[in-house]
N, C-alpha and C positions, 0 to 999 in steps of 0.2 A: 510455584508461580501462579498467580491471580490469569487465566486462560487468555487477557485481553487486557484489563488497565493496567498490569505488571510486564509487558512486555516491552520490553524498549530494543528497538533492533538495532545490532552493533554493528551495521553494514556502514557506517557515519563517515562516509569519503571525503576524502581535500586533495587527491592528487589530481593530475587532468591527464585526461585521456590521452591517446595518441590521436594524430592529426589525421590518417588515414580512414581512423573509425569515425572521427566526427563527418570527415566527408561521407561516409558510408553513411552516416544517419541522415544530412542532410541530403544527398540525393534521394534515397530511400523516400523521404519524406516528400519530394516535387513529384510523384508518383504513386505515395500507398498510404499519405496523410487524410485522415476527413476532416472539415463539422471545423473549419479553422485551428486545426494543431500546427504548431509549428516541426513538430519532429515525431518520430516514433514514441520516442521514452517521454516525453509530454505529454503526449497519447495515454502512455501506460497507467502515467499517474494522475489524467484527467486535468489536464493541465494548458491555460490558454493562454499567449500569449510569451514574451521572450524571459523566461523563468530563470532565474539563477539559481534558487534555492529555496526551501520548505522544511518549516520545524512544526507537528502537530503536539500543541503540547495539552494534554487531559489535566484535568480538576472533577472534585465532587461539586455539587451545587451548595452554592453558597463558600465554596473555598478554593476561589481563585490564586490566594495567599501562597497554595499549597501545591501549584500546577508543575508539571516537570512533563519533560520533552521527550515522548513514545518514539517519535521518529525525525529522522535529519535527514533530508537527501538532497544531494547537490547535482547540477548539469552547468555545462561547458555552454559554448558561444554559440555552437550550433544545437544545443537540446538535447546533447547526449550525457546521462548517466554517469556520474563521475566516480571513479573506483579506484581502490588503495591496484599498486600496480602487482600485488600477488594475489590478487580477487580474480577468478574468473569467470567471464561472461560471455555467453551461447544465446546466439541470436536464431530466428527462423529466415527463411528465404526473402521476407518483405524486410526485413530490420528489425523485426519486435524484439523484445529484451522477452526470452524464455528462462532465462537462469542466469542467477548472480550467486556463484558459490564462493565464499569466504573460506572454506575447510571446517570450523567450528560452528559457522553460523551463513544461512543462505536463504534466498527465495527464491520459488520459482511458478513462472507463471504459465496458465492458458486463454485462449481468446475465443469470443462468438464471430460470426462472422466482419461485425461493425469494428472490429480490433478492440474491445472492452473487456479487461480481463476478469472472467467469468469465475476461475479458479484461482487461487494465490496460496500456494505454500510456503512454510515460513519453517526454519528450526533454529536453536540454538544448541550448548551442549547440556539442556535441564529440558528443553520444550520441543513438539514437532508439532505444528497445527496446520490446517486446511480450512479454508474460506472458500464456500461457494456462494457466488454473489448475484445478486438482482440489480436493477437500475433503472432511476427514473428517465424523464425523455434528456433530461440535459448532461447524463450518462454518469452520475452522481450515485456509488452503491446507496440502496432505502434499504436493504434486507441483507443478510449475510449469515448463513449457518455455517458452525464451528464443531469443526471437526478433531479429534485428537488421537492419540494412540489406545489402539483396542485396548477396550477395559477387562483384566484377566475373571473379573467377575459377572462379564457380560460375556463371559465364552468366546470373548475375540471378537463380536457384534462390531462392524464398523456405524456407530452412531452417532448421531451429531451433538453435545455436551452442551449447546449453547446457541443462540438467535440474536444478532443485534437486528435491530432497528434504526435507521438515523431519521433525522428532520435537523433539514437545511435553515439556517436563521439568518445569515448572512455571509453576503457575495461583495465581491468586489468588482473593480469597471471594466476587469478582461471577462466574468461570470464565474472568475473561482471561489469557492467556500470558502469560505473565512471561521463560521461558526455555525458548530452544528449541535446535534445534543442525540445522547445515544442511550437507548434503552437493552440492556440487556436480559432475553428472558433466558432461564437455565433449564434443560431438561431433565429427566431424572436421570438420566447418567454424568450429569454432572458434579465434577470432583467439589464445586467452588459455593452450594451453597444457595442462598438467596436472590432472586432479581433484584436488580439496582439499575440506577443510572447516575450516568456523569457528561458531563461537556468537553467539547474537543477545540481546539481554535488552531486554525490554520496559519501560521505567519509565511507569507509567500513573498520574496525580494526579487526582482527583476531588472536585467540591465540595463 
């Protein structure tokens, strides 16, 4: 798999939570929300306003023809996280989403103090990756180093294989990205190759 434009995460939920946890999110959030989130997991995914759902879907430049959907995530009426009901999910003391394990496929997250998640782990059953992120003031990752499973050639070196970059192009009128464009630089422990870049566009539905 391509470290980053071949990842498409199979976490793509349609059931709806239980009623218990949504309240748990939304109290959670009349107390540990910033910066106008409506919920934690809104939060999670930088997300403003009453979000139903999010498909980011990549293209190379110039072949929009040829775009297809890296990521799906849906939330409920109060902003929480919607998951098949044999998905399991482990929150911290405030309500953040720390882990969403599938069995075959999962992420999981850590935060800075402002709740913006700093780390993001991701696996499937062919990939295991680590993002460690940066962020501009409107809490938008700009930088991201990628991380993968020690290279046996690199003596087990935990190093980073990969650098995105983003630049924001357009927002929309709650201030979420809509289109961004991403530069990937490779380092030489890179399994994948040449830098490149391609474009991301954010479809965001809200109720």
């Amino acid at each position: 798999m391509n470290g980053d434009m071949n990842m498409k995460v199979k976490l793509t939920c349609c059931t709806v939570g239980s009623f218990s946890l949504c309240c748990f999110c939304a109290l959670m959030c009349l107390f540990g929300c910033k910066d106008g989130y409506n919920a934690p997991d809104l939060q999670t995914y930088n997300l403003r306003g009453h979000v139903k759902s999010f498909d980011i879907n990549a293209y190379n430049f110039g072949e929009e023809e040829d775009k297809y959907c890296k990521e799906h995530v849906e939330f409920d009426d109060n902003g929480g996280r919607v998951v098949n009901s044999d998905v399991t999910v482990k929150r911290n003391s405030d309500g953040y989403l720390i882990l969403i394990d599938g069995g075959l496929d999962g992420e999981e997250y850590e935060y800075d103090a402002d709740w913006r998640v700093t780390t993001r782990k991701e696996w499937d059953t062919s990939t295991q990756i680590e993002r460690t992120i940066k962020f501009d003031d409107d809490g938008n990752p700009i930088e991201s180093e990628i991380y993968g499973e020690p290279d046996p050639e690199n003596n087990g070196e935990d190093k980073p294989f990969g650098k995105n970059k983003y630049e924001y192009l357009e927002k929309d009128s709650h201030g979420n990205w809509t289109l961004r464009s991403v530069e990937r630089i490779e380092t030489s422990y890179s399994p994948y190759g040449e830098d490149r870049e391609w474009m991301e566009e954010r479809v965001i539905v809200y109720y």
